[in-house]
N, C-alpha and C positions, 0 to 999 in steps of 0.2 A: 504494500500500500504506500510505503514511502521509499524513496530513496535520498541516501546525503550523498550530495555534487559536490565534490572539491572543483575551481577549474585551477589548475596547475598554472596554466600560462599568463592567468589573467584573476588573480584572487581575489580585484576589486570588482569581478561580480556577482560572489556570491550575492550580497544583494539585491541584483537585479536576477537573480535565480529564487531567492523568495519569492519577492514580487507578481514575476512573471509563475510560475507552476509552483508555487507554496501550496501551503494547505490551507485549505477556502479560497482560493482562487480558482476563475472559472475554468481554469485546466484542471482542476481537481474535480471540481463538480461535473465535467465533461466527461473524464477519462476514468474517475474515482481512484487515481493515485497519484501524487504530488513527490514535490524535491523539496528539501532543506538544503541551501547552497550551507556549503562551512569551509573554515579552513583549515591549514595543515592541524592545528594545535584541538581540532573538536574529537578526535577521537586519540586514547592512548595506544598504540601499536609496539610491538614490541621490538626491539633494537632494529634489526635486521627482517623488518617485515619487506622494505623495497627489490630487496633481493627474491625473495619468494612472490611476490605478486603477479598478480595475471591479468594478461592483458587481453582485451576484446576488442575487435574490429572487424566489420562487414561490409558488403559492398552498399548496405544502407545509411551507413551511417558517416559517408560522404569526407570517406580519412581521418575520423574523429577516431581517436582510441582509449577506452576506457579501461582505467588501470584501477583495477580492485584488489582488496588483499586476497592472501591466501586463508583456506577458510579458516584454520586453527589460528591465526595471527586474529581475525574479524571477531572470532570467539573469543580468543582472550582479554579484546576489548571490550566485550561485553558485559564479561567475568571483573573483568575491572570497575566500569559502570556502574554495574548490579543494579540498573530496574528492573522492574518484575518483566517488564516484554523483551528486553534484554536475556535475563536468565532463561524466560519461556524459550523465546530461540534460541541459547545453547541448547537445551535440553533438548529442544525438537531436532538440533543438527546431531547430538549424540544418539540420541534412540534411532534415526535413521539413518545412522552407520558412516554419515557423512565425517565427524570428527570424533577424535578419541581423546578422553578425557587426558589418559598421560601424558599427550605432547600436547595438552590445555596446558595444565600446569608447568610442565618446562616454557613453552611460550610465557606465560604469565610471570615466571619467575624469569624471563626475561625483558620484562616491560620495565620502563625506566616511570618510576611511581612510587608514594611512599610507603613503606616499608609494614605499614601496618593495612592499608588498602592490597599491598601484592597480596600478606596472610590473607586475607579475607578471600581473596579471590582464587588463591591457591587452594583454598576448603573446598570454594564450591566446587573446583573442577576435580575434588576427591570426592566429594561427596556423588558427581555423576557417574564414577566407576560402578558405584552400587547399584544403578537403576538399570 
């Protein structure tokens, strides 16, 4: 339902990426899913997420390429986060085999973050081995 837009090359618009396909914006209500433009600093990633990232290009999308993290890196930022829609999707990317709680926790134990926020985060991603 949502997606966050970094644009790399041009950060002064995430704003005009609210604006334009935010949420209640008539591309929302049109299409029923919107963008949150952000920047590098909106999400915590972990050291070496750029290394692992994946990139997406088609012949629709006009030489644009969208560069997403890798999924256990997007999880650990989650895991970091910790709101309930956050946790919800890790949980739904672990029971569907997509990410594996161990390399949650290594990832997360490599997120540059404070030290009582990584513990936290390092729980929950032990706490999904159980499920």
């Amino acid at each position: 339902m949502e997606a966050d837009l970094y644009p790399l090359r041009k950060p002064e618009m995430a704003d005009l990426i609210d604006g334009s396909i935010g949420q209640e914006s008539p591309f929302h209500s049109t299409f029923g899913y919107y963008a949150d433009g952000v920047d590098e600093t909106t999400a915590k990633l972990p050291v070496a997420w750029k290394e692992r990232a994946v990139r997406y290009t088609s012949a629709n999308t006009g030489g644009a390429i969208a560069i997403a993290p890798e999924i256990h890196d997007l999880a650990a930022s989650k895991l970091v986060a910790g709101r309930d829609k956050d946790l919800e999707w890790v949980g739904a990317a672990v029971r569907a085999g997509l990410a594996d709680p161990a390399i949650l926790a290594q990832r997360v134990a490599e997120t540059p973050v404070d030290e009582t926020v990584k513990a936290l985060a390092i729980q929950r991603a032990e706490q999904l081995k159980s499920r």
